[in-house]
OpenMM code with the backbone's topology and positions (N, CA, C; nanometers):
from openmm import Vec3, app, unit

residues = "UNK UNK UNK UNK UNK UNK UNK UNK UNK UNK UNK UNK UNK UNK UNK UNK UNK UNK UNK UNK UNK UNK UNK UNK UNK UNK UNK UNK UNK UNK UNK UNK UNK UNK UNK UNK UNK UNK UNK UNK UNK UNK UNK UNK UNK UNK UNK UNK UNK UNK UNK UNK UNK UNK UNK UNK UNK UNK UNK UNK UNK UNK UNK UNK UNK UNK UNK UNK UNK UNK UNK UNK UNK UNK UNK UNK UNK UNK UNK UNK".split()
positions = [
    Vec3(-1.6517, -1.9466, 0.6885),
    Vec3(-1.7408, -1.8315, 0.6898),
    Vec3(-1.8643, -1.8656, 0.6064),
    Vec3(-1.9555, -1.8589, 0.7024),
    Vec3(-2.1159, -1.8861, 0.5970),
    Vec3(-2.1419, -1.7225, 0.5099),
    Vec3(-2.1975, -1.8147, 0.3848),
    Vec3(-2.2636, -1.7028, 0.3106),
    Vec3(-2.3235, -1.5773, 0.3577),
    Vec3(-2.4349, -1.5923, 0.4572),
    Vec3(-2.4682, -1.4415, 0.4659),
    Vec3(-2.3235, -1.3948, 0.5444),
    Vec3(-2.2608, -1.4495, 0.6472),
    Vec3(-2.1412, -1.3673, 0.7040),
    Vec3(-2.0696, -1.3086, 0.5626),
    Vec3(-2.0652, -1.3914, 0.4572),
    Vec3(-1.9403, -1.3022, 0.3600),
    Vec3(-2.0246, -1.1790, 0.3243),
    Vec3(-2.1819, -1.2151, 0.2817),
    Vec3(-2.2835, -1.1234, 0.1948),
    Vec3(-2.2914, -0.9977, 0.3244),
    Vec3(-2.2360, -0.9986, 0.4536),
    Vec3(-2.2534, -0.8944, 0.5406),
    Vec3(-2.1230, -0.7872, 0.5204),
    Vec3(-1.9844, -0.8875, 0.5247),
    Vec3(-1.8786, -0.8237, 0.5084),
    Vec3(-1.8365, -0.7250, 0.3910),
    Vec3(-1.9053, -0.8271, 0.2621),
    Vec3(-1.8621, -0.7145, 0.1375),
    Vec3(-1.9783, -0.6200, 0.1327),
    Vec3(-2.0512, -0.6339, 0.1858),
    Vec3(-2.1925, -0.5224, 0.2277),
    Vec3(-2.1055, -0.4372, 0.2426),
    Vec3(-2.0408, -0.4342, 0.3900),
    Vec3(-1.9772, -0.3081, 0.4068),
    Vec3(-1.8632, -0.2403, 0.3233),
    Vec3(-1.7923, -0.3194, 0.2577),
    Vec3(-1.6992, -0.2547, 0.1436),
    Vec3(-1.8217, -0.2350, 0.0314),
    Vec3(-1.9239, -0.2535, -0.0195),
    Vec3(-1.9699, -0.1589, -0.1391),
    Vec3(-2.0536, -0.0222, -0.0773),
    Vec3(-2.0412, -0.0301, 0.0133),
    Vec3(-2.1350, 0.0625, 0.1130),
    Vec3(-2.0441, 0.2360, 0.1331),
    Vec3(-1.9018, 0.1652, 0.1527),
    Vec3(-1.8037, 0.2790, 0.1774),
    Vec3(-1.8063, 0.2952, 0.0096),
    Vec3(-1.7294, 0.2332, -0.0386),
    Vec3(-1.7378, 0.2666, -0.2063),
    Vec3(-1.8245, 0.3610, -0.2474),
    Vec3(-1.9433, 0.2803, -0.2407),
    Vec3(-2.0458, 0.3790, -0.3219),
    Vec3(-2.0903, 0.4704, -0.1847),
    Vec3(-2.0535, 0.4550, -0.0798),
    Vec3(-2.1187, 0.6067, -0.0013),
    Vec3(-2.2727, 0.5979, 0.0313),
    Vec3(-2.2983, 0.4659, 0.0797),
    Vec3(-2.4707, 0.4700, 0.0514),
    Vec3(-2.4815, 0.3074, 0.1778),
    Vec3(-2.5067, 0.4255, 0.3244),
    Vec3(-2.4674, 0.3359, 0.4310),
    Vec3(-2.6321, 0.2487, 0.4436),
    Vec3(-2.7057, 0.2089, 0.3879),
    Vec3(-2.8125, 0.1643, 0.3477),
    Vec3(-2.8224, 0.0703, 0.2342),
    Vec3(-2.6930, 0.0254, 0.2213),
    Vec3(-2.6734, -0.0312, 0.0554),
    Vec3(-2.7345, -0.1481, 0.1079),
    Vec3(-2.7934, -0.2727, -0.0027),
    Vec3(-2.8511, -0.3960, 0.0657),
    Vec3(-2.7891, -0.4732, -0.1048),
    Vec3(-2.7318, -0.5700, -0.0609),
    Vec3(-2.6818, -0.6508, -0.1542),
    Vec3(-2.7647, -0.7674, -0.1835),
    Vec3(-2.8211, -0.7913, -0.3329),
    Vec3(-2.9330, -0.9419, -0.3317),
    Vec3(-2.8361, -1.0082, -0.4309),
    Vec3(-2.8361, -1.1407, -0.4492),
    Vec3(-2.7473, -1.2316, -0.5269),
    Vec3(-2.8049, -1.1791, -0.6819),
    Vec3(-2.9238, -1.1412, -0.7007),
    Vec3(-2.9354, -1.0903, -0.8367),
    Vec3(-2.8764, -1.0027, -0.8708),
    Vec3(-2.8313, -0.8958, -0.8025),
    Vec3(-2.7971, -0.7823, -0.8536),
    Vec3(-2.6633, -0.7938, -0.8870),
    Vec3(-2.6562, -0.7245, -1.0287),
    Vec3(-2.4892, -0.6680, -1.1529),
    Vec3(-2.4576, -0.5196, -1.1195),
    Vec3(-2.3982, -0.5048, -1.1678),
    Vec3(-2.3085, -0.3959, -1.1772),
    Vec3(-2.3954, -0.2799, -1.2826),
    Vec3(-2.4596, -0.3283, -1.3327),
    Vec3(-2.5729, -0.2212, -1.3746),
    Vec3(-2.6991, -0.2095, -1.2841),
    Vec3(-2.6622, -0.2740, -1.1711),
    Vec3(-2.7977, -0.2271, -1.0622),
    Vec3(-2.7347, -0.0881, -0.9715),
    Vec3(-2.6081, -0.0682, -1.0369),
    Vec3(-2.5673, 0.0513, -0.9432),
    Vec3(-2.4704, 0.1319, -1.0486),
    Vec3(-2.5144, 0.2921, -1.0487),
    Vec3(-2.5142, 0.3776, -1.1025),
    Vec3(-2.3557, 0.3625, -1.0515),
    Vec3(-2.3007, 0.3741, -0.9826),
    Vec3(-2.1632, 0.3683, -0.9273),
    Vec3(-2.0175, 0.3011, -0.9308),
    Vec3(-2.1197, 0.1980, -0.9923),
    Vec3(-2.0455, 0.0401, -1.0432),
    Vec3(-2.0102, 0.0839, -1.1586),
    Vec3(-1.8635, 0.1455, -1.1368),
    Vec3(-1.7841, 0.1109, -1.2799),
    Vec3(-1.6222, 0.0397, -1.2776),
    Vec3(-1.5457, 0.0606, -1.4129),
    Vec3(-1.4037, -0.0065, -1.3583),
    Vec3(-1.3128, 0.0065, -1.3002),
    Vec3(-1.3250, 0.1226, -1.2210),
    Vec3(-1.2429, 0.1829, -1.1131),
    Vec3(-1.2957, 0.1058, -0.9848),
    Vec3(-1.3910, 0.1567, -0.9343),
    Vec3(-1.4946, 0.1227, -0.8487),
    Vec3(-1.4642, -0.0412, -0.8317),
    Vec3(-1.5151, -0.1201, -0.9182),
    Vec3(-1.5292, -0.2383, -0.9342),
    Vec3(-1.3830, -0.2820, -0.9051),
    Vec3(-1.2830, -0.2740, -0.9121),
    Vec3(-1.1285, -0.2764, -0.8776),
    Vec3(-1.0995, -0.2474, -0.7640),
    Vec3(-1.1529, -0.1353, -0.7043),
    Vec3(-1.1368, -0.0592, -0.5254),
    Vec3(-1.2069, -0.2278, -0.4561),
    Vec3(-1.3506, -0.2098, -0.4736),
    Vec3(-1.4331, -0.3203, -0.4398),
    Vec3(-1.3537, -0.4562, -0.4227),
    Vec3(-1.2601, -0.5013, -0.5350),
    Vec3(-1.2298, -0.6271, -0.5552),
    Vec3(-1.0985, -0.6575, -0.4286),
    Vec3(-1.0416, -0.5350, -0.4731),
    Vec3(-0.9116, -0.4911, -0.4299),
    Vec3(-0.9758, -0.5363, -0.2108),
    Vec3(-1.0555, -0.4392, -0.2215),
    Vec3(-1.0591, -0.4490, -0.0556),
    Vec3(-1.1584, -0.5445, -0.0334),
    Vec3(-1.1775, -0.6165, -0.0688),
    Vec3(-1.2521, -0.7733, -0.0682),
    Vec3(-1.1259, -0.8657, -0.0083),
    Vec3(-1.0138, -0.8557, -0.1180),
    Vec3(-0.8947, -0.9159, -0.1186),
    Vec3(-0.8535, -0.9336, -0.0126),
    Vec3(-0.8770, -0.7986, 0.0416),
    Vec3(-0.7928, -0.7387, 0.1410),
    Vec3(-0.8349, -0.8110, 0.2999),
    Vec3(-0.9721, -0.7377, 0.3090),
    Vec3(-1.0538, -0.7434, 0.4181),
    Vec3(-1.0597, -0.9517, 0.4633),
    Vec3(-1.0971, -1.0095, 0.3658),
    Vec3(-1.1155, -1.2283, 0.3669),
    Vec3(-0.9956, -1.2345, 0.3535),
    Vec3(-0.8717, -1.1842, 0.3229),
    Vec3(-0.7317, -1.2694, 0.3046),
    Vec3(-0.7438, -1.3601, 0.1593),
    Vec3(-0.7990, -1.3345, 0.0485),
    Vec3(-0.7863, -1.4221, -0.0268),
    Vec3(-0.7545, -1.2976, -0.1777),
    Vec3(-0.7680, -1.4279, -0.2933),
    Vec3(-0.6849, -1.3706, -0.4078),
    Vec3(-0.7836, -1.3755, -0.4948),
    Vec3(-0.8593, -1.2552, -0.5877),
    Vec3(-0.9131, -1.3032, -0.7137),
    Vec3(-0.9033, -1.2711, -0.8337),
    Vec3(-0.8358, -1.3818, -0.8751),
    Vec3(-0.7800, -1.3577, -1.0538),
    Vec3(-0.8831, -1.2960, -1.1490),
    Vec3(-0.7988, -1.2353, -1.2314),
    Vec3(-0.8239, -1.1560, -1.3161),
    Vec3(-0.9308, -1.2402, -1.4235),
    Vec3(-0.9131, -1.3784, -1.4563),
    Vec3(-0.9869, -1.4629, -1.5182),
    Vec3(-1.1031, -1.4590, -1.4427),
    Vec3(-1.1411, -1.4394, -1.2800),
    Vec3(-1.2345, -1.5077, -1.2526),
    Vec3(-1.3018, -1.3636, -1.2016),
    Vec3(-1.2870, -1.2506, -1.2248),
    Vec3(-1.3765, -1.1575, -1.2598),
    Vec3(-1.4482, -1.1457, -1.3265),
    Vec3(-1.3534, -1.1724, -1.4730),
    Vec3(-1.4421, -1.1232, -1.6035),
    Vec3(-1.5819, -1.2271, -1.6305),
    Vec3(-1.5857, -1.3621, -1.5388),
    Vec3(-1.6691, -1.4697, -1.5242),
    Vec3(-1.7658, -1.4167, -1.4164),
    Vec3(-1.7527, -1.3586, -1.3432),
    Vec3(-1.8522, -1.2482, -1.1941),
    Vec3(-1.9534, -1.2263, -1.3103),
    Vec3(-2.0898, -1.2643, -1.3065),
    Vec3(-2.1935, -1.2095, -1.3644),
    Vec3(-2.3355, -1.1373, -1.2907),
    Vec3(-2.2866, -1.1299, -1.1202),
    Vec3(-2.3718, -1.1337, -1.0107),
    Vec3(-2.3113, -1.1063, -0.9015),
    Vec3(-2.3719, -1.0465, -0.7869),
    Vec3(-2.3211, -1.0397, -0.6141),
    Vec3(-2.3470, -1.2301, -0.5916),
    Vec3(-2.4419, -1.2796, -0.6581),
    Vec3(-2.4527, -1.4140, -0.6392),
    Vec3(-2.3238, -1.4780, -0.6688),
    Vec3(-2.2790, -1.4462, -0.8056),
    Vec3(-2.1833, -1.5227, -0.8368),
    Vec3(-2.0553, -1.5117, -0.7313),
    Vec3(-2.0544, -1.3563, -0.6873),
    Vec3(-1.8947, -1.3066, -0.6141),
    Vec3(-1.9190, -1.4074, -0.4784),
    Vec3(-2.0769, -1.3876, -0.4545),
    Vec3(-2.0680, -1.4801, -0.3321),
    Vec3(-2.0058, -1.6035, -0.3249),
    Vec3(-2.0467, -1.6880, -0.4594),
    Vec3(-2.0220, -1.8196, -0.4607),
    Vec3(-1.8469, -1.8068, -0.4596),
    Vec3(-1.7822, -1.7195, -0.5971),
    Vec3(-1.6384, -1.7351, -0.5461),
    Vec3(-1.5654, -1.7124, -0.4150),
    Vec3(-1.6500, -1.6595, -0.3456),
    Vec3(-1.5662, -1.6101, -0.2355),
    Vec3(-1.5635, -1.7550, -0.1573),
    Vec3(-1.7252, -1.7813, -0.1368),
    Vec3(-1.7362, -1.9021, -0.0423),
    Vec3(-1.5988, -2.0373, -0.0773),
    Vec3(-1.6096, -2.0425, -0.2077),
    Vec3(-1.4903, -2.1447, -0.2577),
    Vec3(-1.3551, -2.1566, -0.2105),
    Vec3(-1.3529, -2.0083, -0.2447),
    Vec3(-1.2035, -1.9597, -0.2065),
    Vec3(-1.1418, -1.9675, -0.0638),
    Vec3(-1.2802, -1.9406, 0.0417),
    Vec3(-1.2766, -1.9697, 0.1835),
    Vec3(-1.2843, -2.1045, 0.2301),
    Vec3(-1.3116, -2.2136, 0.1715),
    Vec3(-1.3631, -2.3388, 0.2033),
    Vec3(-1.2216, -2.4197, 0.1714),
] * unit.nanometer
topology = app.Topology()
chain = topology.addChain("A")
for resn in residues:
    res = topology.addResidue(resn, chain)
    for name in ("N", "CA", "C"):
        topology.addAtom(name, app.Element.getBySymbol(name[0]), res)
């Protein structure tokens, strides 16, 4: 799966989350670029990420997520 395909897919899981069918995801943006983004949220998000690619992401390699850039890059890894 190429990058923008993943950056399309979790599009649509932060989109249902936060309720905002217009959401546009840039590799810069944290979790303080969205009023919505908290540790519940951020857990639903991770959780149906998990869910949706078939893959696993440890608890270590969250607290290292400093970016949609960064989630991108783990995901791509994790898929490759």
């Amino acid at each position: 799966m190429e990058r923008d395909e993943i950056r399309i897919a979790i599009t649509g899981v932060f989109s249902k989350v936060f309720k905002d069918p217009n959401l546009v995801l840039k590799d810069e943006y944290s979790a303080t670029d969205f009023d919505k983004w908290d540790s519940i949220n951020n857990m639903i998000i991770m959780t149906r990420i998990e869910k949706l690619l078939n893959i696993n992401i440890e608890t270590a390699e969250l607290i290292e997520l400093k970016s949609v850039g960064d989630l991108l890059t783990l995901i791509e890894n994790k898929l490759s």
